[in-house]
Structure formats: C-alpha cells, structure tokens
C-alpha positions in Angstrom: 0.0 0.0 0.0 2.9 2.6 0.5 4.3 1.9 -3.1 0.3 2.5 -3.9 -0.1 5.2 -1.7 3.7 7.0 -3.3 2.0 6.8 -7.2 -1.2 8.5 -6.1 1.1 11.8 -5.0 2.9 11.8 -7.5 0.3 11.8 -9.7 -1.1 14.5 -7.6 1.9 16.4 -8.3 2.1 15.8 -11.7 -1.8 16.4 -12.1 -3.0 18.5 -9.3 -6.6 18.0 -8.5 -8.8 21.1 -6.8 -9.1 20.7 -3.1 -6.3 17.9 -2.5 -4.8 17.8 0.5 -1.5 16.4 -0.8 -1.7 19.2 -3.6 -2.2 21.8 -1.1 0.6 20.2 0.8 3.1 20.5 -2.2 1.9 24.0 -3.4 2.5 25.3 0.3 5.7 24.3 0.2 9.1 22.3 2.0 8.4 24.5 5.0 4.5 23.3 5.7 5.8 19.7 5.2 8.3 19.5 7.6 6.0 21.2 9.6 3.6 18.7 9.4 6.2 15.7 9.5 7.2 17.1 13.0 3.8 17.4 14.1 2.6 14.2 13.2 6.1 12.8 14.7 5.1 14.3 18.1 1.5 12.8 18.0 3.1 9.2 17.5 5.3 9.7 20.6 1.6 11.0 22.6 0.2 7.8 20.9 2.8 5.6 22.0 3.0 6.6 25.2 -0.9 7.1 26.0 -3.0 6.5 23.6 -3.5 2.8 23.1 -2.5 0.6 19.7 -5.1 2.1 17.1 -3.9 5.6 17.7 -0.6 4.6 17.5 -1.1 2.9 14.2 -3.6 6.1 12.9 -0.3 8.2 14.0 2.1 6.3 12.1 0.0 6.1 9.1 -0.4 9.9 9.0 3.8 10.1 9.5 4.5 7.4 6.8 2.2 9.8 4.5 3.8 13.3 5.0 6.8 11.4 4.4 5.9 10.3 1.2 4.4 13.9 0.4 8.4 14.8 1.5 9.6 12.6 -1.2 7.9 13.2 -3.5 8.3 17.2 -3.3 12.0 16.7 -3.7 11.7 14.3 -6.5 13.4 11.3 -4.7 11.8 8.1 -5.7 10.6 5.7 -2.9 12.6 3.0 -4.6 16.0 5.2 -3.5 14.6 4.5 0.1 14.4 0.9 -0.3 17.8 0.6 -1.7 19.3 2.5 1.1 17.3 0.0 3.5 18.9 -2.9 1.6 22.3 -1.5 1.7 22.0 -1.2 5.4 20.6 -4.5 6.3 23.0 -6.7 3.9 25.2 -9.7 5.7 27.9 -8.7 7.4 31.0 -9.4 4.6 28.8 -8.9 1.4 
C-alpha cells in the first residue's frame, strides 16, 4: 500500500486536482511539510506513550504519509529508500 499510496502523490503532483490535501501540501511548500512531518512525529510519541495501539497505528499512518508527500516534493523516488534500506541491512561481509 505505501508503493500505492507514493503513485497517487505523484500523480497529484504531476496532475493537481482542486481541493487535495496532498496538492495543497506541495503547493505550500518544504516548510508546511516539515512542519507537518514534525507534528505528526510528536502525535506518534503522545500515541505511543498514552493513547492505546489504534492511535498509534492512525499516527504512524499519517507520518509514513507526509513522508511520502516529502519525497515526493523533492523528486526522490521511494525506490531510492528501499535501496538504502537494503544496503544497510545486507550480511555482514557482502
């Protein structure tokens, strides 16, 4: 769902649709979306912390996705992610 989730903004991006939430994310600007990625950071720590399993798993959805809006601002594919997780998790001697 996140590689689903990464086409829809980019398509978003490349055709911006009246009234989107992602588009108004990525018309506002770097600035709003860190602002938004630190936000929703602090709500999965609350979540964590006192808020039960469901929050916590609301919260992290709602990070993953201002992530993604992130990415997809700067024009770094998703796929550059999962190569860097790759490199870093490869057997020691590889």
């Amino acid at each position: 769902m996140i590689d689903e989730l990464y086409t829809i903004i980019l398509e978003r991006k490349a055709h911006p649709r009246q009234g989107s939430y992602t588009n108004q994310l990525l018309q506002a600007g770097e600035n709003k979306i860190l602002k938004k990625i630190n936000e929703e950071a602090t709500e999965v720590i609350v979540a964590a912390k006192a808020e039960g399993d469901q929050r916590l798993v609301e919260e992290v959805s709602d990070l993953f996705y201002h992530t993604l809006v992130l990415l997809a601002s700067r024009g770094i594919d998703l796929e550059a992610v999962k190569a860097e997780l790759r490199r870093r998790h490869q057997p020691i001697g590889s």
